[in-house]
C-alpha positions as a Markdown table, in Angstrom:
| # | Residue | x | y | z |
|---|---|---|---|---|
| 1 | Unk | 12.3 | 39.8 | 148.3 |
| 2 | Unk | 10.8 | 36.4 | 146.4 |
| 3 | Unk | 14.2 | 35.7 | 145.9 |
| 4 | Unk | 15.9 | 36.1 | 149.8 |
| 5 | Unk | 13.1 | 32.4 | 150.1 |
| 6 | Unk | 14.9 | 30.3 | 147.9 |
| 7 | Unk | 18.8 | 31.3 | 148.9 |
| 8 | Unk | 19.7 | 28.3 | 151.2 |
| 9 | Unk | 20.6 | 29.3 | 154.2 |
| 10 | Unk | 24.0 | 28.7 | 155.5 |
| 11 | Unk | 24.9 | 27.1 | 158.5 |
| 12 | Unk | 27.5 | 29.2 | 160.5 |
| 13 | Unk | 30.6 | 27.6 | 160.2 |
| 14 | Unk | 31.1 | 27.6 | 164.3 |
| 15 | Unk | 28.0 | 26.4 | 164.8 |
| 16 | Unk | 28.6 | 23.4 | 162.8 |
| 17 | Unk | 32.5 | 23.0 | 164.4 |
| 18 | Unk | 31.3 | 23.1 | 167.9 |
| 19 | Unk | 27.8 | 20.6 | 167.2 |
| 20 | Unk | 30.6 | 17.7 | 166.0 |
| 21 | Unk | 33.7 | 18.9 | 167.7 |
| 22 | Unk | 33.8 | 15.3 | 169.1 |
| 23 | Unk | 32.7 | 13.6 | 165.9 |
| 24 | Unk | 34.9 | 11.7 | 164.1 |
| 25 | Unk | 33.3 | 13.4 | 161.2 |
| 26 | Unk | 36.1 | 14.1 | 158.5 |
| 27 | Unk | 36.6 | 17.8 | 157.4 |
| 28 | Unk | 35.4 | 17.0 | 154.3 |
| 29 | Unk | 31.8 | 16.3 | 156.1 |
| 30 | Unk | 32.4 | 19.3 | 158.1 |
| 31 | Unk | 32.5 | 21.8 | 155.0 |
| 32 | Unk | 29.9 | 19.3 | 153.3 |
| 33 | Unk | 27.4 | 20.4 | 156.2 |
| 34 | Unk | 28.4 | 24.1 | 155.9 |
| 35 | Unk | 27.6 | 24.3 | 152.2 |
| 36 | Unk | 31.0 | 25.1 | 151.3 |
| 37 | Unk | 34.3 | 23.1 | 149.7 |
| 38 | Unk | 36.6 | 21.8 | 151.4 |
| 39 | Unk | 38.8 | 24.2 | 150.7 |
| 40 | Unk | 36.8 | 27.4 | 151.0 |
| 41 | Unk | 35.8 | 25.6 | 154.7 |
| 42 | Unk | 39.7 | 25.6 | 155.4 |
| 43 | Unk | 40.5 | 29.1 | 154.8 |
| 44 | Unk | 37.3 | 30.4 | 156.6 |
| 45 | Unk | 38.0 | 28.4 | 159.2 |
| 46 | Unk | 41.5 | 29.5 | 159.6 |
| 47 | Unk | 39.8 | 33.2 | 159.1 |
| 48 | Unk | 37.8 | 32.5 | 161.9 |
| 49 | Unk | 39.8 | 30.5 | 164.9 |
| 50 | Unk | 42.9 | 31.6 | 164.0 |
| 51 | Unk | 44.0 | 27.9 | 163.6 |
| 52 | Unk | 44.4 | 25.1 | 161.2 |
| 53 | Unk | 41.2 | 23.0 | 161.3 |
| 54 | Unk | 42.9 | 19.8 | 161.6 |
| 55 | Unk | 45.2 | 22.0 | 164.8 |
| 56 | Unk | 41.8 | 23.5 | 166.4 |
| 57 | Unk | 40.2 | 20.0 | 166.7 |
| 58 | Unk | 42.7 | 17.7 | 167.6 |
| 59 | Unk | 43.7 | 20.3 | 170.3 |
| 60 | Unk | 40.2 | 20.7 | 171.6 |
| 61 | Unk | 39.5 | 16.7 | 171.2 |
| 62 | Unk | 42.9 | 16.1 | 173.6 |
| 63 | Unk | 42.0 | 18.6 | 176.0 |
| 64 | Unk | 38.4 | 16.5 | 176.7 |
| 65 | Unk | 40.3 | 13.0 | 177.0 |
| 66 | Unk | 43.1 | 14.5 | 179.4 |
| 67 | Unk | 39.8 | 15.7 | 181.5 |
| 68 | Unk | 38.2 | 12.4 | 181.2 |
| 69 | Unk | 41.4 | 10.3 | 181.4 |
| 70 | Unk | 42.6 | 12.2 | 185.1 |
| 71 | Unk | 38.6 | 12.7 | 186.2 |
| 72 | Unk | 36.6 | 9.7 | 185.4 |
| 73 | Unk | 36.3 | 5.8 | 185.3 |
| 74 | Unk | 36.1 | 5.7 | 181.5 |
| 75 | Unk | 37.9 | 2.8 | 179.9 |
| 76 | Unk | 40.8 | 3.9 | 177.4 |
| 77 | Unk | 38.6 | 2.7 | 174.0 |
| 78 | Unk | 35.5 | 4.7 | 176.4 |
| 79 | Unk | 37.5 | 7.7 | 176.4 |
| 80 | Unk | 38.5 | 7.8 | 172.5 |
| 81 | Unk | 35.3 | 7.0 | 171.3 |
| 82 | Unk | 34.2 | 10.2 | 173.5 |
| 83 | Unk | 36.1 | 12.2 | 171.7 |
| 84 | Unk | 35.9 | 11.6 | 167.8 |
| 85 | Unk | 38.1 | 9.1 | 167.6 |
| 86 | Unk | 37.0 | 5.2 | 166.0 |
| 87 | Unk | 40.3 | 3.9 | 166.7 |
| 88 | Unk | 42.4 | 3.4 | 170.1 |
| 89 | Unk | 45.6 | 2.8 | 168.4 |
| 90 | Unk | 45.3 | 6.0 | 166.7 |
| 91 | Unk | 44.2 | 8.1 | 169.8 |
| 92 | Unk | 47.0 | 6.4 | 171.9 |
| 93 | Unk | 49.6 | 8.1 | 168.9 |
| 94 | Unk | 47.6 | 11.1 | 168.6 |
| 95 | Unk | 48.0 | 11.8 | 172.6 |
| 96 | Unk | 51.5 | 10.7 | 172.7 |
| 97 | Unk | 52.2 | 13.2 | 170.4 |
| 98 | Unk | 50.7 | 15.8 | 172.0 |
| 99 | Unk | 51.2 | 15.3 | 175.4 |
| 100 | Unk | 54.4 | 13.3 | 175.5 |
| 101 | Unk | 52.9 | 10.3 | 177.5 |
| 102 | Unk | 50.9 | 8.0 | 176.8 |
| 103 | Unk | 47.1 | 8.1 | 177.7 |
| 104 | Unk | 47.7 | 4.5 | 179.8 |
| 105 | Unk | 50.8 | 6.3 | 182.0 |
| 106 | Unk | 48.7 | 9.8 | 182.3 |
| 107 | Unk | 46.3 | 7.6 | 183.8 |
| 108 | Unk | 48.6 | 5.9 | 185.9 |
| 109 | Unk | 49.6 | 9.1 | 187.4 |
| 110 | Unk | 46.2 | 10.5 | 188.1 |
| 111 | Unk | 45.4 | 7.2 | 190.8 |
């Protein structure tokens, strides 16, 4: 029983995806803050979402900038920023890629 008060406890592993889902917290800081290695953190989370990490995320972080990109007035460096990302060029290329357009022409499209 003494010895259940000193095992750290650990964080669960979705708890800690969906608090910085729109970090830009690398997935090395991600298992860091679930007490685990980066590559135990990769195979649970696989175990768990069904899902690369890297996959899960970047699929979850386009969804929110297509919402905010169509339904608000958020500038383009706003709208990155919102979701993880520290670099526009980088989201532009990461949203091209997985929506075929441009984040600048989906915009276009929605006024």
């Amino acid at each position: 029983m003494l010895g259940q008060l000193f095992i750290r406890q650990q964080p669960k592993l979705q708890e800690v995806v969906q608090a910085h889902l729109y970090s830009s917290l690398k997935l090395a800081d991600l298992a860091f803050l679930c007490h685990m290695s980066e590559s135990t953190f990769t195979r649970k989370f696989k175990q768990v979402y069904g899902s690369s990490a890297t996959k899960y995320i970047t699929s979850k972080r386009m969804e929110k900038a297509q919402q905010l990109i169509l339904n608000s007035d958020l500038s383009l460096t706003e709208v990155a920023l919102e979701c993880g990302f520290d670099e526009l060029s980088y989201f532009s290329r990461v949203f091209k890629q997985h929506y075929q357009v441009a984040p600048s022409q989906m915009r276009k499209k929605a006024i």
